[in-house]
FIVO-706427 format. One line per field, with one value per residue: residue number from 1; x, y, z of N, C-alpha, C in turn. Coordinates in steps of 0.001 Angstrom, whole numbers. Atoms other than C-alpha are relative to their C-alpha. Layout:
<atoms>
pos: [NUM:...]
nxx: [X:...]
nyy: [Y:...]
nzz: [Z:...]
caxx: [X:...]
cayy: [Y:...]
cazz: [Z:...]
cxx: [X:...]
cyy: [Y:...]
czz: [Z:...]
</atoms>
This chain:
<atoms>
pos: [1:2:3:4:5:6:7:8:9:10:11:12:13:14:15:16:17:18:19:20:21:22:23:24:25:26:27:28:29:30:31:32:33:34:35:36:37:38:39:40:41:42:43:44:45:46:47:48:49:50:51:52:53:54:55:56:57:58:59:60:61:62:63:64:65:66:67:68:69:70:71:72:73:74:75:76:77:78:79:80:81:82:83:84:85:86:87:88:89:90:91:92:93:94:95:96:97:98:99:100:101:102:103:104:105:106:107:108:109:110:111:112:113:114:115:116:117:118:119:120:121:122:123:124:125:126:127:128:129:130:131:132:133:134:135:136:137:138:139:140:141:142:143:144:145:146:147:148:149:150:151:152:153:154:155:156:157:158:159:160:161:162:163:164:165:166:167:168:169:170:171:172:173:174:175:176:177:178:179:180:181:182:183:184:185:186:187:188:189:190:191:192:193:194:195:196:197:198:199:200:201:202:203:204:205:206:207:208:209:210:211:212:213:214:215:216:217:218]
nxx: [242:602:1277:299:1173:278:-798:1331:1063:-583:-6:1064:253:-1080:199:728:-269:-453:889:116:-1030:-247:823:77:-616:532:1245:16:769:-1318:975:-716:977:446:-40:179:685:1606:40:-1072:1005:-22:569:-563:-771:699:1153:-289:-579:1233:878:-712:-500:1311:48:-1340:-331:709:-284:821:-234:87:-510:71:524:58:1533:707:-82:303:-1094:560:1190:-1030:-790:850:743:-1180:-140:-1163:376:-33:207:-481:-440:-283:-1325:424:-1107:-1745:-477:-836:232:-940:21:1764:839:-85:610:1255:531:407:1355:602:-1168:350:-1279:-79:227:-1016:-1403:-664:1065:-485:271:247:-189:757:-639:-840:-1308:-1255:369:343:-1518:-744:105:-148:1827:-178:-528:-1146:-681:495:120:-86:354:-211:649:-594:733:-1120:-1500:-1201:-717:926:-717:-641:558:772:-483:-241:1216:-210:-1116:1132:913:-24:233:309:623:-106:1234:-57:-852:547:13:-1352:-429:545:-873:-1362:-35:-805:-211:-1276:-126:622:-501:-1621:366:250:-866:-1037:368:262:-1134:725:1720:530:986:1136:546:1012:1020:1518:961:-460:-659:-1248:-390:833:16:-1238:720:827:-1186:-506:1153:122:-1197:95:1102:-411:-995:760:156:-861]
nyy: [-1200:0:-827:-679:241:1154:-102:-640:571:1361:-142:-98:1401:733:-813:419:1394:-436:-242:1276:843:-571:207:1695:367:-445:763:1576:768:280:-185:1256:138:994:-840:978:-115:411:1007:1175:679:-297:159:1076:-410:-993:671:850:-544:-658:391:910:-841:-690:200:-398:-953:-1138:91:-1233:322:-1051:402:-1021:1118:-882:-548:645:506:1503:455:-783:780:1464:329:295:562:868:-1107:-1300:-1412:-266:-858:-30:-1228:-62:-1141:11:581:251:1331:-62:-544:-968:-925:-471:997:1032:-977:-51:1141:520:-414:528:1266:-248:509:752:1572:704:465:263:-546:12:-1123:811:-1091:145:780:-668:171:-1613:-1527:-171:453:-914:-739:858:-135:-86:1736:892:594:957:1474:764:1553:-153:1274:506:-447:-922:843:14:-1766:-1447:-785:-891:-725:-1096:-155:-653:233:1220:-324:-682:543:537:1260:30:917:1133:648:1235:595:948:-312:-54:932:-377:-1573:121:-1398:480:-723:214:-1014:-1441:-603:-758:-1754:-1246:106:-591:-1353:-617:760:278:702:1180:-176:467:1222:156:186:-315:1013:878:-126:-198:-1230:-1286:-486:-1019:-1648:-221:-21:-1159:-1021:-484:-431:-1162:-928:68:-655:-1257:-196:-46]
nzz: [-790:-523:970:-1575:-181:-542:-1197:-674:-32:-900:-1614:-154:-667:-1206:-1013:-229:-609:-1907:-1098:-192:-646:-1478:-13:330:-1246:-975:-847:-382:1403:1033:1072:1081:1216:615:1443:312:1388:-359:-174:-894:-1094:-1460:-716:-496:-745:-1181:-352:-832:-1257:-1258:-412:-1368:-1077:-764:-1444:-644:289:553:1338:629:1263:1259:1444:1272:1474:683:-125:-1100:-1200:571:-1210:-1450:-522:-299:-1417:-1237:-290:-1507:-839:-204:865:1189:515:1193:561:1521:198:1179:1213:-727:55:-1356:-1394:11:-1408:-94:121:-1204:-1763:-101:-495:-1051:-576:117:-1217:-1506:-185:-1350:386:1171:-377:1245:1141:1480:1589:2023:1335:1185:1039:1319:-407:823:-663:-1110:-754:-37:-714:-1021:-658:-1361:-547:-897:1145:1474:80:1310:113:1233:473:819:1232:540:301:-1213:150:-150:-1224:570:719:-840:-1029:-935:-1406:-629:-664:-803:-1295:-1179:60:997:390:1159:-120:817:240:227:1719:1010:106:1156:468:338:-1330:-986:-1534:-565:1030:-47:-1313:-121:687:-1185:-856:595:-723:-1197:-321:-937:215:-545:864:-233:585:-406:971:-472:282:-1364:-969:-341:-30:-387:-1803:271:517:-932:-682:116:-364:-1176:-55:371:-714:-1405:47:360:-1419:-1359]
caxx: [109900:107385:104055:103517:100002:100543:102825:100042:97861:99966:100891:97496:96793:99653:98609:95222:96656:98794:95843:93845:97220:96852:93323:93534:96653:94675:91769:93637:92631:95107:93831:94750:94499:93731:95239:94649:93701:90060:88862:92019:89440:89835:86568:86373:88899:87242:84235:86124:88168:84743:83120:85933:87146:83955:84357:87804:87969:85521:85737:84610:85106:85466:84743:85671:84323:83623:79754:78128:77385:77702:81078:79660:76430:78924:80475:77731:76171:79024:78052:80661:79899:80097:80627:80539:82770:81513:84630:82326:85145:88400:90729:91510:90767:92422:92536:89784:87434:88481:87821:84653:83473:84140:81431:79437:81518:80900:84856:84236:83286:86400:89487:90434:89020:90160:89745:89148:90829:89421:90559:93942:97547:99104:96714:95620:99691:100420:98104:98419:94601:96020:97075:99005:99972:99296:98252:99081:96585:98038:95918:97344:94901:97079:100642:103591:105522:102753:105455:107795:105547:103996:106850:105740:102760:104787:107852:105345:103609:103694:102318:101667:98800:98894:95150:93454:96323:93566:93646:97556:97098:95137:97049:100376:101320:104951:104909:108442:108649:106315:108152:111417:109930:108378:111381:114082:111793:110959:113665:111132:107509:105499:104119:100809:99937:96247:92719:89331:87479:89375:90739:94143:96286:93699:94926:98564:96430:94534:97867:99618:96012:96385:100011:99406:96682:98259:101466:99189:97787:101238]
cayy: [121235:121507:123054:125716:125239:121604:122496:124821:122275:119671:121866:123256:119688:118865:122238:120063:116618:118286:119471:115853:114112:116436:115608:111713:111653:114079:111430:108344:107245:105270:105916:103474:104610:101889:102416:99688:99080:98697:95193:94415:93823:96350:96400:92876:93394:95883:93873:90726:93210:94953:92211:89898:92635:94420:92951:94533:97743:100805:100899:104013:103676:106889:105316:107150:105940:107875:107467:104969:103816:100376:100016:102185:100326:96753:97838:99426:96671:94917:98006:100157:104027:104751:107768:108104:110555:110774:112448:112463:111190:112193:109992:110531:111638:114504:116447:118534:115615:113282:116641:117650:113588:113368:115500:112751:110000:110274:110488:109525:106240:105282:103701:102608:104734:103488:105887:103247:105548:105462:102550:104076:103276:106945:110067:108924:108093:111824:113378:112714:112011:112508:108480:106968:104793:103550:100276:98801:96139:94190:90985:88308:89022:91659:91486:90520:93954:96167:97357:98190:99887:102210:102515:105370:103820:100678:102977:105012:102545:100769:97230:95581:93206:90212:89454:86542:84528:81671:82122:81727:77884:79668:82874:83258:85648:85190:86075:85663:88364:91244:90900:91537:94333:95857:94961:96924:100083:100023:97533:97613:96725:94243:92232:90363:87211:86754:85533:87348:84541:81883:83479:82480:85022:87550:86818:88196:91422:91443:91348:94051:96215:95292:96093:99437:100872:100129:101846:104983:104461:104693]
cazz: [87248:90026:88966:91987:91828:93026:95316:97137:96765:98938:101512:102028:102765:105042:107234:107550:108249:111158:112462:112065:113484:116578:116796:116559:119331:121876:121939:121507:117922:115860:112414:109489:105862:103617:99824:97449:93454:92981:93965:96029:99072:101328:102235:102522:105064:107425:107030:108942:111108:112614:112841:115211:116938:117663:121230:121648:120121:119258:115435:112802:109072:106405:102776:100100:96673:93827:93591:95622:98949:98518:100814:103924:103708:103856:107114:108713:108671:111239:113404:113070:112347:109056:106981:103439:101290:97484:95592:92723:90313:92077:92454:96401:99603:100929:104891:104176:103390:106441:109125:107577:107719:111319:112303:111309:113791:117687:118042:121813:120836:118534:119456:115840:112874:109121:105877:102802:100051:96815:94741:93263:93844:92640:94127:97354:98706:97833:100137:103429:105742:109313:109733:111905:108900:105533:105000:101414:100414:97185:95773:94503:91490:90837:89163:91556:90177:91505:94200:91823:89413:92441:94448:96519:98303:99503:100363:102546:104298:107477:106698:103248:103048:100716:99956:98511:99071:98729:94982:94649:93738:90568:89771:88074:91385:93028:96864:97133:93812:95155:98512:97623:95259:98485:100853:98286:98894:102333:104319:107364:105747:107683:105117:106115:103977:104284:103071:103878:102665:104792:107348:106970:108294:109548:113491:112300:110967:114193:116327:114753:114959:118787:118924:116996:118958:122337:121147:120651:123446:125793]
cxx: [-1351:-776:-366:-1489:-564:222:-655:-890:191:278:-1333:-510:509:-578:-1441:398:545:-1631:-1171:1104:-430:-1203:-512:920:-676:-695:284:-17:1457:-915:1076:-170:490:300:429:-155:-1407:-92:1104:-686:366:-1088:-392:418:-232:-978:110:632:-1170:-629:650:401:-1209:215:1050:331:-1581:71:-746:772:-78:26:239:192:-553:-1645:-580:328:531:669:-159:-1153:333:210:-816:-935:873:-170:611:-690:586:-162:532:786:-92:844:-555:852:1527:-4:510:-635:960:-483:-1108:-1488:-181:-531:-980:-859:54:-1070:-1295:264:-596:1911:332:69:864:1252:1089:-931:1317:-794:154:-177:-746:1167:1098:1550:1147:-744:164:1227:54:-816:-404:-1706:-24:329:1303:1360:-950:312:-51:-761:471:-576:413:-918:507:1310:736:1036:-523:665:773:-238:-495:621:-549:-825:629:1386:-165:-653:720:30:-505:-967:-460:-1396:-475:1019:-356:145:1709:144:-558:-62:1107:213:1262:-197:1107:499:-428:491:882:22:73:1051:1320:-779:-602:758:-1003:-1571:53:-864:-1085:-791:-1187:-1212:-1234:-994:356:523:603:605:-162:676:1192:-298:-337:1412:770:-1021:62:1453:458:-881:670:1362:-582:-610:984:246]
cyy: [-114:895:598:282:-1453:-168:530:-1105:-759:894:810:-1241:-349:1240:-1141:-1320:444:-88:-1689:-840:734:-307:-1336:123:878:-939:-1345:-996:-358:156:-354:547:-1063:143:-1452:524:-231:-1606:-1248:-602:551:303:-1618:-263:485:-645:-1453:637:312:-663:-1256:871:908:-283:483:1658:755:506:1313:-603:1628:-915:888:-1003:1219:542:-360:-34:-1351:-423:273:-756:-1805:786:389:-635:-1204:748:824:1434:-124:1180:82:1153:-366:1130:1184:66:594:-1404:-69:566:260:257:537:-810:-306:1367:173:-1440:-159:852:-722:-1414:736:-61:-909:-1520:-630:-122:-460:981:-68:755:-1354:1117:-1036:-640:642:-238:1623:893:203:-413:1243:766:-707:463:254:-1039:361:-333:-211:-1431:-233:-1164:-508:-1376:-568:-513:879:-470:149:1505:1383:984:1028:1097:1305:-91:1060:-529:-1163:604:653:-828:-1260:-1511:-317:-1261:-1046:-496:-1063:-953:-1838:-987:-304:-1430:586:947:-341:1517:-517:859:3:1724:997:-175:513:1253:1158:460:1113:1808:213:-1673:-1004:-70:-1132:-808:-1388:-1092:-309:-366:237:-1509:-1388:144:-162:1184:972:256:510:1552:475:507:1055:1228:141:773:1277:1201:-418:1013:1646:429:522:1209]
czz: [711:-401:1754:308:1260:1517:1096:552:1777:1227:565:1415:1214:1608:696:744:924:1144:573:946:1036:743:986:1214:1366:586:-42:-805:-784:-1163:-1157:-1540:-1310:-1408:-500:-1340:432:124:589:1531:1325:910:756:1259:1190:-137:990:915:829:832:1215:557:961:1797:468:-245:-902:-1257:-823:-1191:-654:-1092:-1082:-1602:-1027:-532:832:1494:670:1345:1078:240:805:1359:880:332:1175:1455:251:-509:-778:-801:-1387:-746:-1855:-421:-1145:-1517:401:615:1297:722:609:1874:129:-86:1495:1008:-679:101:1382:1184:77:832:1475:480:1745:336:-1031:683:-1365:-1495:-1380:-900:-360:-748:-1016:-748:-1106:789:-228:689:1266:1275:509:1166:1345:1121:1428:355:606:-868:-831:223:-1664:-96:-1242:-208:-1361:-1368:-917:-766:1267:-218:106:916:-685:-991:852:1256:1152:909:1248:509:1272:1123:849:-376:-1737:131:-1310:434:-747:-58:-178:-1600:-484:-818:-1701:-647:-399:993:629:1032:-84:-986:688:1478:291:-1144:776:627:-933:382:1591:986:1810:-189:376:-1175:830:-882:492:-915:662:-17:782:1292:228:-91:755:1722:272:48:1205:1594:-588:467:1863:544:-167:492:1794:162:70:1275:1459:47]
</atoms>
């Protein structure tokens, strides 16, 4: 039985993300949010996207982290604006967060703006931040049945990024396993095989990002 407290909660939220979604397509902004375990490397991630694309696209970041700075200080140091959201121990970032952070953004100056949710595969699916899409990062550090264990985030999102895939010669990690995990819940996930640290991959990532912000654009 649905707890009508929760239920409040969520559409609360959703009245907010409308208003964000209406926001983001007025001025043009594709907006990515980023939902990962802790240390699957999604900053990482935005720290090689900002810093090769910088010449192509107008970039903003939201981090949301539960105390520190640590991850906002990482990207704005690629130049991207940067705004931090401590949750102070929630496990998510919600509508109301993301619009009071972009008072702190120049939205004029953004053509791509990613949320980095707070390291959690279960809170930060359910409420929705105004995105475009969800981006699934899953590292092959992780287990290969992380799809099927947390179906909703990978049934939900857009693209699934396979990180570290540097590391598979020294992981017990099947790709072939956590794809046809993903692929049984969502028939049309892109998945993205990739490695921050080598750069295989990344110009796949970079090609959908131009592909996805041009569509937004038409």
């Amino acid at each position: 039985m649905e707890v009508p407290v929760i239920r409040n909660l969520l559409e609360a939220n959703d009245t907010i993300a409308r208003q964000l979604r209406g926001l983001f397509r007025a001025r043009g902004i594709l907006a990515l949010n980023l939902i990962s375990s802790p240390g699957a490397g999604k900053t990482s991630l935005l720290e090689r996207t900002l810093s090769d694309l910088k010449g192509e696209f107008r970039m903003a970041v939201i981090e949301g982290d539960l105390q520190t700075d640590n991850d906002a200080r990482r990207v704005a140091a690629t130049g991207a604006q940067a705004v931090q959201i401590n949750t102070g121990g929630g496990c998510h970032l919600d509508g109301a967060m993301v619009l009071e952070s972009l008072t702190a953004l120049d939205l004029d100056k953004v053509d791509i703006l990613f949320i980095e949710n707070v390291g959690n595969l279960v809170c930060p699916v359910e409420f929705d931040c105004g995105e475009d899409h969800k981006i699934a990062l899953l590292s092959v550090t992780e287990g290969d049945d992380k799809p099927e264990k947390y179906p909703l985030l990978f049934n939900l999102s857009k693209v699934m990024v396979l990180n570290k895939i540097d590391l598979l010669p020294y992981v017990d990690f099947s790709t072939e396993r956590a794809e046809r995990f993903a692929r049984r819940l969502n028939a049309e996930l892109l998945i993205l095989p990739l490695s921050c640290r080598s750069g295989e991959g990344l110009e796949a990532w970079y090609d959908w990002l131009r592909q996805a912000r041009a569509a937004k654009k038409a």
